[in-house]
C-alpha positions as CSV (number, residue, x, y, z in Angstrom):
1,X,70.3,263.7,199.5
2,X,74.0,264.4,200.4
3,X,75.5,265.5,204.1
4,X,78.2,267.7,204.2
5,X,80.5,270.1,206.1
6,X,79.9,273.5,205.9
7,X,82.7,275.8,206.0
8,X,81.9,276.7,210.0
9,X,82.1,273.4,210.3
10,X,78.1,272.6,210.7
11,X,76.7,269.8,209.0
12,X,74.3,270.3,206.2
13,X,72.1,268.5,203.8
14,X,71.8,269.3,200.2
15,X,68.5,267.9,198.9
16,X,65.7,269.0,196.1
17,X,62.3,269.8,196.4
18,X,59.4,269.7,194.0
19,X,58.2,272.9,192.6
20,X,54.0,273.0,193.0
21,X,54.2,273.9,188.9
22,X,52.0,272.8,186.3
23,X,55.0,272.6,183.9
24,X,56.5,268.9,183.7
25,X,60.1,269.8,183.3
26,X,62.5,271.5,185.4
27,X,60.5,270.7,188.9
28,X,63.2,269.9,191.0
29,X,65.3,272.1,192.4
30,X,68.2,272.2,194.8
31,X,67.7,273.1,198.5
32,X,70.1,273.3,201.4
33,X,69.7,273.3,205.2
34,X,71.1,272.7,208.5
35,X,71.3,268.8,209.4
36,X,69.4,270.3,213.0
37,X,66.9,271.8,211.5
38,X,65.0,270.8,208.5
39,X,63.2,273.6,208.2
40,X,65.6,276.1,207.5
41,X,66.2,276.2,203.8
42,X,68.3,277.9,201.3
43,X,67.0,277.6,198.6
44,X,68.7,277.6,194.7
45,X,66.2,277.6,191.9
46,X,69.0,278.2,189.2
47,X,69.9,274.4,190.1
48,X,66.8,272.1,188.4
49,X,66.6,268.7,187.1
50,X,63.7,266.7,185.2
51,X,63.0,264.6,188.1
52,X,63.8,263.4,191.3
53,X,65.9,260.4,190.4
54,X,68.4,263.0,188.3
55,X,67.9,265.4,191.3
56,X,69.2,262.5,193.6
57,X,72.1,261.2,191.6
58,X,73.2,264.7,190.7
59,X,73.5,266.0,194.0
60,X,75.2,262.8,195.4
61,X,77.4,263.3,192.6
62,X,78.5,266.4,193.6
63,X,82.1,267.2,195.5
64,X,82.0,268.8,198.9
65,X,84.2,272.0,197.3
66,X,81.2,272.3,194.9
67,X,78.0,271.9,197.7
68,X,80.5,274.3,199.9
69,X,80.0,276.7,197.2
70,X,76.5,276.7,196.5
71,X,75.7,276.9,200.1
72,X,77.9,280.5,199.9
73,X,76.0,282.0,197.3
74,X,72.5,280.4,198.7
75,X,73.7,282.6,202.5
76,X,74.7,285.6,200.0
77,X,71.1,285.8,198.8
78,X,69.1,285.3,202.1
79,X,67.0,288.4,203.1
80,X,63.6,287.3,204.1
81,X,61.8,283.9,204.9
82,X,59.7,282.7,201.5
83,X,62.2,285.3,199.6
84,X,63.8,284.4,196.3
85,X,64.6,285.0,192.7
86,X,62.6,284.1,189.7
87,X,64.3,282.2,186.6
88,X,65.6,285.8,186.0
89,X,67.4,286.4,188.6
90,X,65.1,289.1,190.3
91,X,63.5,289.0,193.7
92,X,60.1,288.0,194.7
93,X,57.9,286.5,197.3
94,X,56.7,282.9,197.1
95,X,57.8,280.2,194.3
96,X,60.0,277.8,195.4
97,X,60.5,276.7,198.7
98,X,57.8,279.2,200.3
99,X,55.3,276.9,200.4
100,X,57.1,273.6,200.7
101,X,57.0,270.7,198.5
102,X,58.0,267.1,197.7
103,X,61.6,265.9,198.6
104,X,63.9,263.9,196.4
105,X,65.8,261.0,197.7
């Protein structure tokens, strides 16, 4: 988990969640949201690691430039709550982040 500025100059959190999948790669993904409230999350399922230790390192590895950008394209996408894109890049209900899941870090 990684704290950062957003460009408005609110603080955010970039963490991952576990994706309720019975596939054993790829589980983690990236999710963003407000520092204030937790339950407001952009989620990006392009962004996956193998587990939650990668998940953690790799997003506390990241630069605030780079976490600045993903949280643009995450607010670019946002339409509905529980509304995202599958591995494909098209829209659908559910999948990650709709229902929750297991944080990393």
């Amino acid at each position: 988990m990684k704290t950062f500025r957003g460009e408005d100059g609110r603080e955010w959190v970039a963490t991952a969640m576990e994706e309720d999948a019975p596939r054993h790669h790829g589980r983690w993904y990236l999710v963003l949201h407000p520092a204030d409230e937790p339950g407001l999350q952009l989620v990006l399922p392009e962004v996956r690691w193998q587990t939650p230790h990668t998940a953690d390192r790799s997003i506390r590895a990241m630069s605030e430039f780079e976490l600045k950008r993903r949280l643009r394209m995450a607010g670019n996408r946002v339409e509905s709550p529980g509304t995202i894109r599958d591995s494909f890049g098209a829209w659908q209900q559910g999948g990650p982040g709709a229902k929750g899941g297991t944080r990393a870090g």
